[in-house]
C-alpha positions in Angstrom: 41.8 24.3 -37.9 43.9 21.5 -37.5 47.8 20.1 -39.3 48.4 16.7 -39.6 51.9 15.8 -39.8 54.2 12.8 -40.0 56.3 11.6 -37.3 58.0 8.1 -38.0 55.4 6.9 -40.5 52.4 8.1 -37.9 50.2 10.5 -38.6 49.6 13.5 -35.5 46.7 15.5 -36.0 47.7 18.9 -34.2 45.4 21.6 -32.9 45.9 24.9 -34.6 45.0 27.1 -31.7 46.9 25.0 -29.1 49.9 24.9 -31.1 50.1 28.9 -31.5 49.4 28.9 -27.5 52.3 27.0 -27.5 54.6 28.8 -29.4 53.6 32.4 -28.1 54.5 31.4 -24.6 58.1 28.9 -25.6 58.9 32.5 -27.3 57.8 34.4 -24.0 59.6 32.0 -21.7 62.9 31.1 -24.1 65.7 33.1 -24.7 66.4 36.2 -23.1 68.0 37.9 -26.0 65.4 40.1 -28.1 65.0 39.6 -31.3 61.8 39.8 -34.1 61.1 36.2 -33.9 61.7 35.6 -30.2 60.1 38.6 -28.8 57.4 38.2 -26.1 53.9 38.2 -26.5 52.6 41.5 -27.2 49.6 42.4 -25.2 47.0 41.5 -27.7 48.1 38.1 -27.4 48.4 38.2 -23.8 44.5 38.9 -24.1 43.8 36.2 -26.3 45.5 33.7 -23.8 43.8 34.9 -20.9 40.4 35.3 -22.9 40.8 31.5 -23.7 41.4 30.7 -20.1 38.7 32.7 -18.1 36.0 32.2 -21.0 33.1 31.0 -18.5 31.7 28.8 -21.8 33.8 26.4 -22.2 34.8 23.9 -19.5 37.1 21.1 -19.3 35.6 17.7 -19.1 37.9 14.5 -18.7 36.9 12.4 -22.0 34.4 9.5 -21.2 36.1 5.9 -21.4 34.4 2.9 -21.9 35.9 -0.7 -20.6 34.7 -3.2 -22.8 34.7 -6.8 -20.7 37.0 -9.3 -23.0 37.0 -13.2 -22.1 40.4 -13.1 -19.6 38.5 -10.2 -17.8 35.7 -11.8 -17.0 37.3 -14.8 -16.5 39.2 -13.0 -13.8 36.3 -11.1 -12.3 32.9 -13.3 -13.2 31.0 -11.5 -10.7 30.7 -8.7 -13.3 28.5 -10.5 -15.1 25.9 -11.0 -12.0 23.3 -8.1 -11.2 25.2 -6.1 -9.1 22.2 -5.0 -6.5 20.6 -8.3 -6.6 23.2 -10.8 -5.9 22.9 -11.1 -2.1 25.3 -13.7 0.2 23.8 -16.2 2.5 24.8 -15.8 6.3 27.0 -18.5 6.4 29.2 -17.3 2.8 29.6 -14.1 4.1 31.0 -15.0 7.6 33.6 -17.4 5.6 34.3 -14.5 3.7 35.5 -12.1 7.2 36.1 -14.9 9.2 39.4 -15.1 6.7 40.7 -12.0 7.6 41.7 -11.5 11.1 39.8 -8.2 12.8 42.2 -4.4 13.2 42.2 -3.9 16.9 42.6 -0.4 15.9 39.4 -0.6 14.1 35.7 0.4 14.8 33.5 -2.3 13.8 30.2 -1.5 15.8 28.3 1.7 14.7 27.2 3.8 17.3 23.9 3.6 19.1 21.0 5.6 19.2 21.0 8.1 22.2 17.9 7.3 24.8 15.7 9.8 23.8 12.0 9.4 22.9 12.2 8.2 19.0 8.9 7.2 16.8 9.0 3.2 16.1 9.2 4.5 12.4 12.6 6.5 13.2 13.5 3.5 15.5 13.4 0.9 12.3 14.7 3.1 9.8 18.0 3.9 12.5 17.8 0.1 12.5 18.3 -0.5 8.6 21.0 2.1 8.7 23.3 0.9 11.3 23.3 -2.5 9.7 24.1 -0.9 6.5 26.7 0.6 8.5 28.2 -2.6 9.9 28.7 -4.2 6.7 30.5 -1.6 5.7 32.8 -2.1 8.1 33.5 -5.2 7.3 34.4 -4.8 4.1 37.6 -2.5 5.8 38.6 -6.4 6.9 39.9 -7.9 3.7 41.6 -4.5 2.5 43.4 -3.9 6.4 44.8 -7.8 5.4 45.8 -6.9 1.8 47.6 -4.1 2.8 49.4 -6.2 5.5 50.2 -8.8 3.2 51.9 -6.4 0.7 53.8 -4.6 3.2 55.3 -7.7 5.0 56.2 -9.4 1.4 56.7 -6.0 -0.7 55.3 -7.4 -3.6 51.8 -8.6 -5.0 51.2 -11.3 -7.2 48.8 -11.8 -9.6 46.8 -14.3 -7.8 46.5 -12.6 -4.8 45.5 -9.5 -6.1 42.5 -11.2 -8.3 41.2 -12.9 -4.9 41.5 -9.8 -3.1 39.0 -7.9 -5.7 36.6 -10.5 -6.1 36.7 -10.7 -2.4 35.6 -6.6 -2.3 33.1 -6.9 -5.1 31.2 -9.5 -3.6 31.0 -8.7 -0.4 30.2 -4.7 -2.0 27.5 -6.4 -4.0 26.0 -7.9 -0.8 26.2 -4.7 0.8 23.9 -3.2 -2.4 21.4 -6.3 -2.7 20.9 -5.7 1.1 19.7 -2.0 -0.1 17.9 -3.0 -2.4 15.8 -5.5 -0.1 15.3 -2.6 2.7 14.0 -0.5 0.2 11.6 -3.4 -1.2 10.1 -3.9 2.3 9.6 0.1 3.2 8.2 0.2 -0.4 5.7 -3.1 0.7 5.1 -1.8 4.4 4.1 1.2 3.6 1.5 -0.1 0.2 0.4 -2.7 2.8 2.0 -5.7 0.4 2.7 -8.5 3.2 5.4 -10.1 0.9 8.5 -8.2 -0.8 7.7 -8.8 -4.7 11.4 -7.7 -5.6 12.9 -8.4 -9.1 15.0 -11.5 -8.8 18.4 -11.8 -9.9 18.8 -12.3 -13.8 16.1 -9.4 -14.6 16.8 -7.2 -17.3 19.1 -4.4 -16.3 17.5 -1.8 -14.8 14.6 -3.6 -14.1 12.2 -1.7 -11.5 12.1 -2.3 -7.5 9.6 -4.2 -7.6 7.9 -7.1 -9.8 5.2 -6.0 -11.3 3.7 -9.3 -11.9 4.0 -10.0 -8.7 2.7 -7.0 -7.2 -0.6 -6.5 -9.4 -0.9 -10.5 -7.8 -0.5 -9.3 -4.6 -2.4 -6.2 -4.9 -5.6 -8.2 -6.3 -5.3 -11.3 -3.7 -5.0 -8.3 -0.7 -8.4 -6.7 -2.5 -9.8 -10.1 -2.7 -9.4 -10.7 0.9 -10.4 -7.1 2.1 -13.9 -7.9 -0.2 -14.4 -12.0 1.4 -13.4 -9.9 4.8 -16.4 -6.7 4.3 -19.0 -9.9 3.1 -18.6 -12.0 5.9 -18.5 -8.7 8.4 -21.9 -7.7 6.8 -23.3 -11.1 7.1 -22.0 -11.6 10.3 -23.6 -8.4 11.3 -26.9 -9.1 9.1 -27.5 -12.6 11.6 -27.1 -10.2 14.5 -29.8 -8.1 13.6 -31.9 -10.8 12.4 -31.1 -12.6 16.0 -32.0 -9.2 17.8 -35.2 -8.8 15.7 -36.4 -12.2 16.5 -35.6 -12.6 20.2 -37.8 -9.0 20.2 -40.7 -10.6 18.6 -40.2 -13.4 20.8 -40.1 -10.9 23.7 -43.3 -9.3 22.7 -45.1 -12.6 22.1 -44.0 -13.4 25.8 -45.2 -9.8 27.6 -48.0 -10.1 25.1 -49.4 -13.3 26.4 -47.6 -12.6 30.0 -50.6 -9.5 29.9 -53.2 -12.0 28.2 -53.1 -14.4 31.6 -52.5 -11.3 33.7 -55.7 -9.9 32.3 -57.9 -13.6 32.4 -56.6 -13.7 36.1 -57.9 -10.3 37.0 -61.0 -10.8 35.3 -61.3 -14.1 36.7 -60.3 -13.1 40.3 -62.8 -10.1 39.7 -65.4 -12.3 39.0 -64.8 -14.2 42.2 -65.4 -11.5 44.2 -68.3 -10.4 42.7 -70.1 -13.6 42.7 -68.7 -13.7 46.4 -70.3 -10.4 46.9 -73.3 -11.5 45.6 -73.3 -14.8 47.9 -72.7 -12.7 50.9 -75.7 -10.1 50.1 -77.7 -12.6 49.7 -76.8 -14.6 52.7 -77.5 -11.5 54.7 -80.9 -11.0 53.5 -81.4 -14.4 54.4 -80.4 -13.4 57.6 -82.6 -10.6 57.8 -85.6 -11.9 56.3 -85.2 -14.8 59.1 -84.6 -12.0 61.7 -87.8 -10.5 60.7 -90.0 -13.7 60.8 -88.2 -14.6 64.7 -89.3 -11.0 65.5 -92.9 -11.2 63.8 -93.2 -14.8 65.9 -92.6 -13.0 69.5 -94.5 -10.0 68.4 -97.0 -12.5 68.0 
C-alpha cells in the first residue's frame, strides 16, 4: 500500500512497507531512553526485517534506463547513427587517427606470438585473426594514455576536447567491431565454400543477419552452376577418351587383322613355291633316271 503526500506543492508517493522498515529501526537506533513509542523492535519485527532481507524470491535489479538520442547529441556524437559493426576505417583513416597520439613507452602494443610448436593451418589462421583483433585493441589504449595526459598537465577538460576524445574511441571501437564482423563473414564463406564474403553492407536494417542473403543464394547457385558446366565437360571430356580408345582398338584390329591376312597369303604363297619346286625337282630327277636307264640299256646293248 502506498501514501502520497505533499511536500512544497509536490506530490511523494511513499512505500508503506519501506516506510515502517524505516521507522522500526530510527526507533531501534534513536534515543537511548525507553519509552512505549521509542522502544526497540521486538522480535517479531526483527523477523519480519530479516525475512524481507534473506527472502531468496525477490532480487534487486537496477531499474532499466533508456537514453533517447535528441538533436545536440547526435550532433555531438553522429557516429551513433552509423551501424556500429559495419562501419569499418580505411588503412590510411585509421593510421591518422593513432599517428595523433604519441605511443606509452610503458605500453605493450604487440600481442604475443605463438610458441613453435606443431599447430593445424586452421589453428594457425584463426591465432592469426585473434592477434590482430588483439592489436587494435591496443591501439585504442593510445588516444585514452593522451587524454589522460592532457587533463593531468592542464587540470581541466573542456568541452571540445572531451567531444573529440569520444568520437575518437567510438570510431576507432566501431572499426575494431566491423573488423569482427568481416572475420566471421569469411570463416562463415571458407568454410560453405562461398569464394566471395556476401556480408550485409552498411545501412542494413538493424540486426540484419551476417550474411546477405541475396547475395549468398547468388553465389550459392553461380558455385552450383559451375560445379554442373565443370561434371559435363569432365564427362564429355572423358566420353572422347573412350570413343578415341575404342577407335584406335578397332583400328588396331583392322591392322593385326590384315597384318595376319598377308602373313597368311605369304605362307600360302611361299608354300606353294615349294611345292611346285618340289614338284620340279621330282620330276627333274626322273628325268635323270629315266635318261640313266636308257645310257645303261644302250651299253647293255
Amino acid at each position: 500500500m502506498n501514501n502520497t503526500i505533499t511536500f512544497n506543492n509536490d506530490k511523494i508517493v511513499l512505500d508503506t512497507n519501506k516506510l515502517k522498515r524505516l521507522t522500526i529501526l530510527e526507533q531501534h537506533h534513536g534515543s537511548t531512553s525507553v519509552h512505549p513509542a521509542d522502544a526497540p523492535p521486538t522480535a517479531h519485527e526483527d523477523t519480519d526485517i530479516e525475512d524481507e532481507d534473506d527472502d531468496p524470491n525477490l532480487t534487486e535489479q537496477a531499474p532499466t534506463t533508456l537514453l533517447t538520442p535528441y538533436p545536440a547529441l547526435v550532433n555531438a556524437l553522429p557516429g551513433m547513427t552509423k551501424d556500429f559493426f559495419r562501419n569499418s576505417l580505411d588503412d590510411d583513416t585509421r593510421r591518422s587517427f593513432l599517428h595523433e597520439c604519441p605511443r606509452n613507452t610503458s605500453r605493450q602494443y604487440a600481442p604475443p606470438p605463438l610458441n613453435d610448436i606443431e599447430v593445424s593451418a586452421q589453428g594457425q589462421r584463426i591465432d592469426r585473426q585473434l592477434r590482430d583483433i588483439q592489436y587494435r585493441l591496443s591501439g585504442l589504449t593510445r588516444p585514452i594514455d593522451l587524454f589522460v595526459h592532457d587533463t593531468i598537465r592542464t587540470n581541466k577538460v573542456d568541452v571540445d576536447t572531451a567531444l573529440r576524445f569520444a568520437n575518437t574511441i567510438h570510431t576507432l571501437v566501431s572499426d575494431v567491431a566491423s573488423f569482427i564482423t568481416q572475420t566471421r563473414s569469411d570463416n562463415i564463406c571458407r568454410d560453405t565454400g562461398l569464394k566471395n564474403a556476401p556480408a550485409n553492407t552498411p545501412g542494413s536494417l538493424p540486426n540484419a543477419p551476417l550474411l546477405d542473403a541475396g547475395k549468398v543464394l547468388e553465389y550459392t547457385q553461380l558455385s552450383q552452376a559451375l560445379r554442373k558446366a565443370a561434371r559435363n565437360r569432365s564427362t564429355q571430356k572423358n566420353s572422347g577418351k573412350s570413343g578415341g580408345r575404342q577407335q584406335q582398338k578397332s583400328s588396331d584390329f583392322r591392322t593385326t587383322k590384315q597384318l595376319d591376312e598377308t602373313s597368311s597369303d605369304k605362307r600360302r604363297g611361299d608354300s606353294g613355291n615349294q611345292s611346285g619346286f618340289q614338284k620340279g625337282k621330282k620330276k627333274s630327277g626322273k628325268k635323270r633316271s629315266n635318261s640313266s636307264n636308257n645310257n645303261n640299256h644302250d651299253e647293255d646293248q
